[in-house]
DOKOLNU-480700 format. One line per field, with one value per residue (C-alpha): residue number from 1; residue in one letter; x negated, y, z. Coordinates in nm, 3 decimals, m for minus. Layout:
i [NUM | ...]
aa [a | ...]
px [X | ...]
py [Y | ...]
pz [Z | ...]
***
This chain:
i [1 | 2 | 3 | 4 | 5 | 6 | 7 | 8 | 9 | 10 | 11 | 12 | 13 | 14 | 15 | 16 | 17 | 18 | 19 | 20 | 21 | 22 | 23 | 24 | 25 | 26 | 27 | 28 | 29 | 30 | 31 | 32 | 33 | 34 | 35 | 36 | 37 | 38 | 39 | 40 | 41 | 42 | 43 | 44 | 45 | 46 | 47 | 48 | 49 | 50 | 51 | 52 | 53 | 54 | 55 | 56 | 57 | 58 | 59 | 60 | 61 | 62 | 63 | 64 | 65 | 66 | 67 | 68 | 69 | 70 | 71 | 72 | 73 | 74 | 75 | 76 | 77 | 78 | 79 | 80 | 81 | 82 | 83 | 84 | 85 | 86 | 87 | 88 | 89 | 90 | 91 | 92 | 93 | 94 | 95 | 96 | 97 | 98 | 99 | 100 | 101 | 102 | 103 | 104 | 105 | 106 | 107 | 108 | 109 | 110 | 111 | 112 | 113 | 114 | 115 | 116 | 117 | 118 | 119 | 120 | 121 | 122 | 123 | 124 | 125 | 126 | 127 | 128 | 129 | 130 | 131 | 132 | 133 | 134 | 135 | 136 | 137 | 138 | 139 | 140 | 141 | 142 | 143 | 144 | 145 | 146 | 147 | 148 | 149 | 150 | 151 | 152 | 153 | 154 | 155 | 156 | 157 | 158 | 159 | 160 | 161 | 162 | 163 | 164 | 165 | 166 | 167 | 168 | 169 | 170 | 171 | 172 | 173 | 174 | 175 | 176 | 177 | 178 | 179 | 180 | 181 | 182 | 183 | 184 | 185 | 186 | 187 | 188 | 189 | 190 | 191 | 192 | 193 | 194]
aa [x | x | x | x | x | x | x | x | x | x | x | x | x | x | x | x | x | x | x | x | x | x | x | x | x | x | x | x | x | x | x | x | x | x | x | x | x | x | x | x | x | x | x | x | x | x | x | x | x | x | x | x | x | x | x | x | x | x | x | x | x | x | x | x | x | x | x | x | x | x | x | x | x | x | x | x | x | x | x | x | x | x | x | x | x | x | x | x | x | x | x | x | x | x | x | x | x | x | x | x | x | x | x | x | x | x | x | x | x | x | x | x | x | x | x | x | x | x | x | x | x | x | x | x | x | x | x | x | x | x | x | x | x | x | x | x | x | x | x | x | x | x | x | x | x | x | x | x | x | x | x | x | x | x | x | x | x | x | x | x | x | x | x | x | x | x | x | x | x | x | x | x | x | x | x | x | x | x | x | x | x | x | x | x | x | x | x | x | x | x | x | x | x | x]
px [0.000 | m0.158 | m0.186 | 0.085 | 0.311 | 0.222 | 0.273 | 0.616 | 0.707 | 0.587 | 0.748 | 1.075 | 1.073 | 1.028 | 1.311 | 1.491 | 1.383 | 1.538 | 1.874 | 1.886 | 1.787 | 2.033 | 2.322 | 2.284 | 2.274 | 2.564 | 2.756 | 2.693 | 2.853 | 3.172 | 3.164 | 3.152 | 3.373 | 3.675 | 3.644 | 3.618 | 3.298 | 2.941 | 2.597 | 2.288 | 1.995 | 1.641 | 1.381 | 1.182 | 1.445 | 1.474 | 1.142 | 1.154 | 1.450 | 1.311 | 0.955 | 1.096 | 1.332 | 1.050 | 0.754 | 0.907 | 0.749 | 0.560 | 0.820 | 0.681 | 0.949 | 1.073 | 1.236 | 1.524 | 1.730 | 1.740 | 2.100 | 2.128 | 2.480 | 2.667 | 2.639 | 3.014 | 3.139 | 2.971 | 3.279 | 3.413 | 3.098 | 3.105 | 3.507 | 3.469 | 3.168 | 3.344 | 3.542 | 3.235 | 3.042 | 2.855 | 2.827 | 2.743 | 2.458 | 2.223 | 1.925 | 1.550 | 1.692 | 1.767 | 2.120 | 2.187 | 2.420 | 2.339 | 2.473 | 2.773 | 2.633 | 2.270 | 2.134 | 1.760 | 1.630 | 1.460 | 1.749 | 1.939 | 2.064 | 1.911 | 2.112 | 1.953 | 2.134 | 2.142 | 2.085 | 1.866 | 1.479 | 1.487 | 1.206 | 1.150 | 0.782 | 0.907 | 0.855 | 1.141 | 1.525 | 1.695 | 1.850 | 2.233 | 2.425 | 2.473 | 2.448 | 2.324 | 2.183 | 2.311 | 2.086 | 2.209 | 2.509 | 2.369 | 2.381 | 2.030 | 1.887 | 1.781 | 1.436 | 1.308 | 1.471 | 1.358 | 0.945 | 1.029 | 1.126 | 0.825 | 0.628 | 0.801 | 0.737 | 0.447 | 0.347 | 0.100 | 0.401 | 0.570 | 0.226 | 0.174 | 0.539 | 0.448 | 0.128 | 0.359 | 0.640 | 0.291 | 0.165 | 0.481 | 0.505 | 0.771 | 0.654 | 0.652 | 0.492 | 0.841 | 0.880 | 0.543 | 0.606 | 0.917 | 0.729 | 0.687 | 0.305 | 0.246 | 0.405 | 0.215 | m0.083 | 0.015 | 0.057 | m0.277 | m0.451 | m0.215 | m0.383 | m0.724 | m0.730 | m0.714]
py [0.000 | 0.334 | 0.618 | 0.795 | 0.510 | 0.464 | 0.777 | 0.801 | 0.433 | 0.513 | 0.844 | 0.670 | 0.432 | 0.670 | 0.856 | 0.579 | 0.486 | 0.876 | 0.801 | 0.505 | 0.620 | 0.942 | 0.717 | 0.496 | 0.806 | 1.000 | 0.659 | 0.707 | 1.104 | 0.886 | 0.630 | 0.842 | 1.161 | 0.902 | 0.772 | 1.114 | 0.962 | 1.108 | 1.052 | 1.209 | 1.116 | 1.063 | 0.881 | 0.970 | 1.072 | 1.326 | 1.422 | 1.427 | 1.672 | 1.912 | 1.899 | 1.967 | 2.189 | 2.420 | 2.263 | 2.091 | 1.764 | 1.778 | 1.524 | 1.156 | 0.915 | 0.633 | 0.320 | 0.270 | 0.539 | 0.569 | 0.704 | 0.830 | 0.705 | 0.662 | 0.274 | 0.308 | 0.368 | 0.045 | m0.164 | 0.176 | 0.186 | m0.144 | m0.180 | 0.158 | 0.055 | m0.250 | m0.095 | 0.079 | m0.261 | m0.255 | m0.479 | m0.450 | m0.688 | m0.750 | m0.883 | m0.895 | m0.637 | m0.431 | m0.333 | m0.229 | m0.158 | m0.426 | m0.479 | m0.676 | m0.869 | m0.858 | m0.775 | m0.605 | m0.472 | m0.274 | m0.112 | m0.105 | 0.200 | 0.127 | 0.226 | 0.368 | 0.463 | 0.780 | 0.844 | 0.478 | 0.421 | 0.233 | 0.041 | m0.016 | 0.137 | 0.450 | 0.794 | 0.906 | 0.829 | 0.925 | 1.215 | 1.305 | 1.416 | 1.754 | 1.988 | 1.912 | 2.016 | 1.996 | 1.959 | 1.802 | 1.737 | 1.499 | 1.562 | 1.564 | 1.603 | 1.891 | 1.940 | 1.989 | 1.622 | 1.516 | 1.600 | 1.464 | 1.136 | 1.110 | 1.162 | 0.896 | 0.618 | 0.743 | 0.482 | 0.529 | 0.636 | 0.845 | 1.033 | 1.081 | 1.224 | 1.453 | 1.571 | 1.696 | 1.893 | 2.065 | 2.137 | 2.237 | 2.506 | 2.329 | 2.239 | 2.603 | 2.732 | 2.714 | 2.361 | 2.269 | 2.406 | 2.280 | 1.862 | 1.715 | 1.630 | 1.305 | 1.422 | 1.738 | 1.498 | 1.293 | 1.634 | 1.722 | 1.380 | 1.420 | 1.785 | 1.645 | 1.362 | 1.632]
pz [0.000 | m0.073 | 0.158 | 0.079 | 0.040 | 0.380 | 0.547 | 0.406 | 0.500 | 0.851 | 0.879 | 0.744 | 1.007 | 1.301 | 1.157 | 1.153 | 1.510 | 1.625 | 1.476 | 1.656 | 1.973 | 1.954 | 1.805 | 2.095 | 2.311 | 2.162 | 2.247 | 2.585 | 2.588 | 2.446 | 2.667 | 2.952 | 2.835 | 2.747 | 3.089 | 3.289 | 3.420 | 3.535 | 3.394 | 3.344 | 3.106 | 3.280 | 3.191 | 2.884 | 2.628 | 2.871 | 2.852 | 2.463 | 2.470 | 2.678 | 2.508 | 2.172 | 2.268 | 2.375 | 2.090 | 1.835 | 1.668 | 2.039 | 2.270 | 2.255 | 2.166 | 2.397 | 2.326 | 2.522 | 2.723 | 3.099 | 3.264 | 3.661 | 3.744 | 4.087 | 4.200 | 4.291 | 3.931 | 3.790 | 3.782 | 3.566 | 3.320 | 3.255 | 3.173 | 2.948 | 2.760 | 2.637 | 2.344 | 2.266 | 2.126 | 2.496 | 2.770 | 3.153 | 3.213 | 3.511 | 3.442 | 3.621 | 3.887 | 3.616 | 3.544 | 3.194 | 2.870 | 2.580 | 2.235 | 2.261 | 1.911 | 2.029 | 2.346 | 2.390 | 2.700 | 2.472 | 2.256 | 2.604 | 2.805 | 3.169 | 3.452 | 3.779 | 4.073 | 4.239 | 4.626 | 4.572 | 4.485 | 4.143 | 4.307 | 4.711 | 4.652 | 4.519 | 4.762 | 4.644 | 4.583 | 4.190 | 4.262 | 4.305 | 3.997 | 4.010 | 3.738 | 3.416 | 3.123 | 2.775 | 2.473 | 2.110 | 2.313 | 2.590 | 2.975 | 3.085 | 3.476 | 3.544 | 3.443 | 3.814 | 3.934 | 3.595 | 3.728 | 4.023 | 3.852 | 3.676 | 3.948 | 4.187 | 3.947 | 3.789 | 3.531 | 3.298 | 3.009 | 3.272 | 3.329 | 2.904 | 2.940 | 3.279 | 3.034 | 2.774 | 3.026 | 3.167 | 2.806 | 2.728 | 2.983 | 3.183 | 3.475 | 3.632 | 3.968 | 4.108 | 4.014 | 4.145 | 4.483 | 4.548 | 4.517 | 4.833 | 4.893 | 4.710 | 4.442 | 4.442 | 4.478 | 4.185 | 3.953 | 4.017 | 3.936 | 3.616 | 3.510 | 3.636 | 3.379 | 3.067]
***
């Protein structure tokens, strides 16, 4: 395959890989607007709409998308997802919405539950839906819990996504002094590795 044959196929396919994504993710708005129920998208989709939003072609794409719900509205997810082609599924710890046709963790909207630590190691708990942010029509955590999320779990893709808020210009002074102090800890290891 030549070079340029190349560049478009690969360009193709991540544009491909986008519509995906924000299909999947505009099925979640539905799902949750027909039911009257709360959401908020974390994770790094999150991170990818705030990034471009303020540098565009800059946000790093993700594969999956990550929602903070309430753990009492489960049993209500899961019964209005089901016209919607999705399916409630709990799997490795891990609950999640699958294709009804074809399940993939990886093609999967992961639920985490607010006012609980997605993982007992965690400093911190996801935090409570309150207001949100809309971009391209999604709710998204505000961009201070959204840090803050980041930070908790910091793994290695959640510190790639914490490099481009800072980059970005989004992780302000008022941000930064509002983290408790391992998470004001973790920040700085994050700016010392550039």
């Amino acid at each position: 395959m030549r070079k340029g044959a190349m560049a478009v196929f690969v360009n193709t396919f991540f544009e491909e890989r986008v519509e995906q994504l924000f299909d999947l993710a505009g099925l979640v708005e539905k799902i949750f607007s027909s039911a009257g129920l709360e959401y908020r998208i974390v994770g790094g989709l999150a991170a990818y709409l705030y990034v471009e939003e303020m540098e565009p072609e800059a946000g790093r794409l993700t594969k999956d998308i990550d929602i903070a719900v309430r753990r009492e509205d489960l049993e209500k997810i899961a019964k209005a997802a089901e016209p919607f082609g999705l399916q409630h599924r709990h799997v490795a710890g891990v609950d999640m919405l699958v294709q009804a046709g074809k399940p993939s963790a990886r093609r999967a909207v992961h639920l985490v539950f607010t006012s609980e630590k997605v993982r007992p190691e965690y400093p911190e708990p996801t935090p409570e839906l309150g207001p949100y942010r809309r971009i391209k029509g999604l709710r998204l955590i505000p961009l201070a819990d959204l840090i803050r999320m980041k930070l908790t779990s910091f793994r290695a893709n959640d510190e790639a996504h914490l490099k481009d808020l800072d980059e970005a210009g989004l992780i302000t002074p008022e941000i930064e002094a509002a983290l408790s102090p391992v998470l004001a800890e973790r920040l700085a290891r994050v700016r010392a590795r550039e």
